[in-house]
N, C-alpha and C positions, 0 to 999 in steps of 0.2 A: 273633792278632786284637787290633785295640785295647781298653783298656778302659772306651772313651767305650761302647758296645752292650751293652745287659742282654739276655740269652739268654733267653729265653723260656721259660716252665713249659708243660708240655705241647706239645700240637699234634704229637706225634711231631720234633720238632726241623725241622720246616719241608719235609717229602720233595720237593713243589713247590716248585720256584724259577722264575722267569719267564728268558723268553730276550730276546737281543737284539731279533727279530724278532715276536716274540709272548708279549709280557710280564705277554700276559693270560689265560696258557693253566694256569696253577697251581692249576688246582682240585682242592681236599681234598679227596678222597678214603680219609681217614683209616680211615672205618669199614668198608670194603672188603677184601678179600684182596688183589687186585689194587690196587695203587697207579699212577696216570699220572703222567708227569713228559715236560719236555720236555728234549733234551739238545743240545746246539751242538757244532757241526761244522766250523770253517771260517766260523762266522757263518751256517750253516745249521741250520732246526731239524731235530729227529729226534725224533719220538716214541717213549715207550718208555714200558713196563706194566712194572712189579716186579711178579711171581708170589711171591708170600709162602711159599705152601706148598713149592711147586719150588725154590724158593731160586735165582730166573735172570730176566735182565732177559727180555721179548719186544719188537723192535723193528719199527717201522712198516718194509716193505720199500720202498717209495714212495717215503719219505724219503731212507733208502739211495741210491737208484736216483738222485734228485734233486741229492743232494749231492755224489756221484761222478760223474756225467755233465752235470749243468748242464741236463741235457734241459729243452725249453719243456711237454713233455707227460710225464712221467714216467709217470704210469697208462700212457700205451701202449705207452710203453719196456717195461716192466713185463710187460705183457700179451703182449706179443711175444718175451720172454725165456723166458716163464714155459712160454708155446706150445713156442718149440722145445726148451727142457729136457725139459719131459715127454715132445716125441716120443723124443726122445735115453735116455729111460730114467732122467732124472733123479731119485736117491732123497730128496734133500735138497727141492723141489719137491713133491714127493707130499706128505712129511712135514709142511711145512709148512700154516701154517693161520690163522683169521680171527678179530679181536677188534674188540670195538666203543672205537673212541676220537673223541677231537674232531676235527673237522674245521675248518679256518679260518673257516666261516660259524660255527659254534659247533654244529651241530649233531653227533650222533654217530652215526657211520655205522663198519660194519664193512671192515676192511683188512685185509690180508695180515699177516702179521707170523711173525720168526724169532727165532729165539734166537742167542744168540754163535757157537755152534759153527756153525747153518746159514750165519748171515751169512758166517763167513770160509769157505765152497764157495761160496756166490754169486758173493760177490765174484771170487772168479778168473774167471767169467765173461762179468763186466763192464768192458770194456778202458778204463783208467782211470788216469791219472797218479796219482792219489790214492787209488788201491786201499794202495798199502802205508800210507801218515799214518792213513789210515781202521781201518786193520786197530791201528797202533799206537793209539790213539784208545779203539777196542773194546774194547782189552785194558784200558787203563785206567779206562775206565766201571765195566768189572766188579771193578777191585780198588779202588776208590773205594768201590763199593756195600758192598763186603766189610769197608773199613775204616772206614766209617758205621756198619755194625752195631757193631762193636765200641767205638766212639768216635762219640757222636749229635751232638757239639758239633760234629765237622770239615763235618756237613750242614748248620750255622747258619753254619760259615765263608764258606762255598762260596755260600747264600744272599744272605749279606749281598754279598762280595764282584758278586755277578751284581746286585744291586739296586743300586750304586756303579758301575758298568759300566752300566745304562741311562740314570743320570744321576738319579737320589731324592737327594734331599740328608739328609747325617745326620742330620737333626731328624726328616726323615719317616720313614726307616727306625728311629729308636730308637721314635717314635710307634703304628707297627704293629708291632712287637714285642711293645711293651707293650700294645696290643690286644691281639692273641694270647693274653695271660697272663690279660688281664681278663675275654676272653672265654670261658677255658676254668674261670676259677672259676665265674662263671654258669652256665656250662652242667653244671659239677660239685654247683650247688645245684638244679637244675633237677632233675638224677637222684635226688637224696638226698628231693626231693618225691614220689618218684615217677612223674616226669614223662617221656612217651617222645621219644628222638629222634626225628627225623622231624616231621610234623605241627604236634605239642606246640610244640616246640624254634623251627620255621617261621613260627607262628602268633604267641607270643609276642613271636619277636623282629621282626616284624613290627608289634605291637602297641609297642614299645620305640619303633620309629623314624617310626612314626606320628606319636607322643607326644611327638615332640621335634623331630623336623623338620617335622611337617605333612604326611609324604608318606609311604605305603605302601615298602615296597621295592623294588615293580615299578612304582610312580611315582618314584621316587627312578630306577631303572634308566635308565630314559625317558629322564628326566632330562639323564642325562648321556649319552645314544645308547647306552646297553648292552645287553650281548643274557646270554649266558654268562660275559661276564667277572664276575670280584670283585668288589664296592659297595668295600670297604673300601680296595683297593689304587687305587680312581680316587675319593677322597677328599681333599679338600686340607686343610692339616695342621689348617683350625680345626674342620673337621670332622668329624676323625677323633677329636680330643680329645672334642668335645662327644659322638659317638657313644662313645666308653671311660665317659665322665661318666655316661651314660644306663643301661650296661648295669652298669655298677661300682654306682652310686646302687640297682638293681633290685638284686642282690647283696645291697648291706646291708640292705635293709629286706626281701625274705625271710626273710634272719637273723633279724630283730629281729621280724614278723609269724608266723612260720612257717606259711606260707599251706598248707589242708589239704588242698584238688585241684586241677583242672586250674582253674576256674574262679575260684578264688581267687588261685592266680598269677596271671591277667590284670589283674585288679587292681591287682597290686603291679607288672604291669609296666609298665601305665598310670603308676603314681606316679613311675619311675624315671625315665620319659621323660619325663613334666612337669618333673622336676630339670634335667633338660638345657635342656628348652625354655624355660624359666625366665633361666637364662644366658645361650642363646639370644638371646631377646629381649630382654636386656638389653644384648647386646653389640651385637644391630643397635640398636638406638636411641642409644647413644655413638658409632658409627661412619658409621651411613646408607647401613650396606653388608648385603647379604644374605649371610648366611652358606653356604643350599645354594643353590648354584648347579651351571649344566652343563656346571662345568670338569671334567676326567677326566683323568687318565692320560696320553694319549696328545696331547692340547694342551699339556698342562702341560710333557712333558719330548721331543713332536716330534717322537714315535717314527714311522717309518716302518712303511708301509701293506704286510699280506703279502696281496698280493689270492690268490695260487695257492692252486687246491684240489688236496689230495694225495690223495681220496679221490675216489669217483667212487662 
C-alpha cells in the first residue's frame, strides 16, 4: 500500500469497510463479540457477523439467495427453499438459525443466517451459474478473516482500497483515518476519567459538536438526510478537519484540566468545541460560504440507490 495513508491507532484496524452499494452500512461495532461487516459479491452485498468466540463468519442467507439468483423477491426464494428442505429432512436447514443485522432501511431486523460449511450444502441447492465463483469467493472470505487476525494492517489495506473503489479522494480518506486516531485518543482520556462508554461517551460528544457546528448530532443527521449511517463518513473534507479540531482541542485541555467527573468533562467539552467554532466562524466570514451543510456521501460521490429489502 502507498505511503501517502497513515494507518490508524486503534479502532481495531477498520473491521467495517463500506461496499459499492451500501457504503453506509460500516457501523462499529467494536465493543461487541459479534462484529457486522458487509462483503461484495459480484458487486452484490452480503452481510456477514464475525462470531469472535466461535472463530467463523455467519452469513445473511438472503443475501446469498440474492447474489446467486438475481431473484426480484429473494425472501420468497428463500422461504420456499427452506419449506422444501425441511420437508426433505434437511439437517443443514434445521441447524441453521437467526441474528439481528441491518437492513437497507437502517433498521435491524432478525435474518436467517449460516456459516461457511452450511452455506456450501445450500448452495448445491440452489441451481446457479455462480454457485462455483460463489463457493471460490467463501473460501476466500474465510482465509482473508484468518490472515487479518494474524496481520491487522492487510484490514486497512483492503479498507482503503474499497473506499478508492467508491470514489473518496486521498485527502478524504487520509482525513478519516486521522479521525479515527483522534478520535480513539479522546475516547482513551474519556476512560482514564473514568467516564463510561455509552451514554457518557454519547452525551459528550454530542456536547463536542454542539459546540462547534451549532447542531446536535441528530440535527446534524437531519441535516444531511441520515438515518443509521456514519456523521463522519458523509462529512466533507472542511468538516471533518474542523470536527478532528474539536475533539483533538477537547483531548488537550482534559490533559491540562484534568476534569474530576462526569459533569466536569462537559465543560471541557464545551471548551473543545468552541475551538473549532472559533475557526469555524472565522473561515465562513473570509469565504461567505457555510461550512455544515447537507452535502453527504452519497451526493458527493453519486453513489447509487439500493432500494431492495433483504429482510422481511
Amino acid at each position: 500500500m502507498s505511503g501517502r495513508f497513515k494507518k490508524p491507532v486503534g479502532d481495531e484496524y477498520w473491521e467495517h469497510v463500506p461496499t459499492v452499494k451500501k457504503y453506509n452500512e460500516h457501523l462499529l461495532t467494536l465493543a461487541m463479540k459479534k462484529h457486522e461487516a458487509i462483503k461484495i459479491f459480484e458487486d452484490k452485498s452480503v452481510r456477514a457477523i464475525w462470531d469472535q468466540q466461535e472463530e467463523k463468519w455467519y452469513i445473511s442467507i438472503v443475501d446469498v439467495v440474492k447474489a446467486l439468483t438475481d431473484s426480484v423477491d429473494p425472501n420468497a426464494y428463500w422461504r420456499k427453499l427452506k419449506q422444501r428442505l425441511r420437508e426433505e429432512g434437511n439437517e443443514t436447514v434445521t441447524n441453521c438459525h437467526g441474528l439481528k443485522m441491518q437492513a437497507p432501511d437502517g433498521k435491524m431486523r432478525m435474518t436467517d443466517v449460516a456459516d461457511t460449511a452450511q452455506l456450501f450444502r445450500l448452495i448445491q441447492s440452489i441451481p446457479s451459474p455462480k454457485a462455483e465463483p460463489f463457493k471460490l469467493w467463501l473460501a476466500q472470505i474465510a482465509a482473508e478473516r484468518l490472515d487479518e487476525m494474524q496481520n491487522p494492517e492487510l484490514s486497512i489495506d483492503r479498507a482503503l482500497a474499497q473506499y478508492l473503489q467508491l470514489g473518496y479522494s486521498e485527502n478524504w480518506i487520509n482525513q478519516r483515518l486521522k479521525s479515527i486516531e483522534i478520535r480513539k485518543e479522546l475516547t482513551d482520556e474519556w476512560k482514564k476519567r473514568g467516564l463510561k462508554q455509552g451514554v457518557h461517551f454519547a452525551t459528550l460528544t454530542d456536547i463536542i459538536t454542539q459546540a462547534w457546528a451549532d447542531k446536535t448530532v441528530k440535527e446534524y443527521k437531519i441535516l444531511k438526510g441520515l438515518k443509521k449511517e456514519n456523521l463522519r463518513d458523509n462529512m466533507t473534507n472542511t468538516e471533518l478537519i474542523l470536527n478532528m479540531l474539536a475533539e483533538a482541542s477537547t483531548k488537550d485541555i482534559s490533559q491540562a484540566a484534568n476534569p474530576r467527573n462526569f459533569e466536569e468533562s462537559k465543560k471541557v467539552a464545551r471548551q473543545g468545541g468552541h475551538v473549532a467554532k472559533v475557526a469555524r466562524q472565522e473561515l465562513e466570514a473570509r469565504t461567505g460560504k457555510k461550512v455544515v451543510t447537507a452535502l453527504n456521501a452519497r451526493d458527493n460521490l453519486q453513489l447509487p440507490k439500493d432500494d431492495s429489502d433483504n429482510t422481511k
